[in-house]
C-alpha positions in Angstrom: 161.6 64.3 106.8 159.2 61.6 108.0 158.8 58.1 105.8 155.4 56.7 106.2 157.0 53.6 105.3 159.6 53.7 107.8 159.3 51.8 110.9 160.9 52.6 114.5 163.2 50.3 116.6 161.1 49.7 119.5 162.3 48.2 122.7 160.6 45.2 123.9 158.4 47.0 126.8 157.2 50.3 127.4 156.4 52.1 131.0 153.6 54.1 130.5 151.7 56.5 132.8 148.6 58.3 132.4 146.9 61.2 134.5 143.9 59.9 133.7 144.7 56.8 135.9 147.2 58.6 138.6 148.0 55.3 140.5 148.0 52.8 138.0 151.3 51.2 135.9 151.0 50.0 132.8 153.7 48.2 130.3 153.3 48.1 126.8 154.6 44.9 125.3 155.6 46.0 121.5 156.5 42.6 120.3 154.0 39.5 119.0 151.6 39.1 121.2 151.4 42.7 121.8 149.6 43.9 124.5 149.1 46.4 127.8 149.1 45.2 131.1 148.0 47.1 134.4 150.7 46.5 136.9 148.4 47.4 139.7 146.1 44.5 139.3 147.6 42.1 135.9 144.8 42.8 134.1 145.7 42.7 130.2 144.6 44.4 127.0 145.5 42.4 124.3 146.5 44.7 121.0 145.8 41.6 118.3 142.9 39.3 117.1 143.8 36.1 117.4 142.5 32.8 116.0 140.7 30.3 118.4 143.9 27.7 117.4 146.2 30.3 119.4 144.6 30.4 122.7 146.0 27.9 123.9 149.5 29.3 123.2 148.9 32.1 124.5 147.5 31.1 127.5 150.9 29.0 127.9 152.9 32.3 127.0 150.6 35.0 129.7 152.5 34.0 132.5 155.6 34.1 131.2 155.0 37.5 129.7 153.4 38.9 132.2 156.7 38.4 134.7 158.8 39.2 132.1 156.7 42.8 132.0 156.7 42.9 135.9 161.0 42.6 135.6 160.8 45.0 133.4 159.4 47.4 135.5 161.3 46.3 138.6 164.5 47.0 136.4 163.4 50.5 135.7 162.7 51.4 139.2 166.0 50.3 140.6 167.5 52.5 137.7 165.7 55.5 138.9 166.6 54.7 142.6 170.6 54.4 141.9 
């Protein structure tokens, strides 16, 4: 039986595909600041609101993230390949 109140372990990034968009890659960052980025191209959806104090942060932290999402993937694929 399903908890509403229960929460899932997520893993830190998601590979998601969509047939709607047959040659893009996207990664779902699950953790603060979540968010979906297009491997294809970089461009991010950010999944929060945040305050005008916190851009800066995060415009510190995209980078980062971004590569982190980009290893991610890279890590995946040379799973599949082995």
């Amino acid at each position: 039986m399903n908890d509403l109140n229960s929460t899932i372990a997520l893993p830190k990034f998601l590979l998601c595909d969509n047939t709607d968009f047959p040659d893009d890659i996207f990664i779902v960052h699950t953790e603060y600041p979540r968010f979906v980025i297009n491997l294809i191209d970089d461009s991010v959806e950010w999944l929060e609101e945040f305050e005008t104090n916190e851009r800066n942060d995060l415009e510190e932290m995209t980078p980062e993230l971004i590569q982190q999402a980009s290893d991610f993937y890279d890590r995946e694929m040379s799973r599949y390949e082995a």
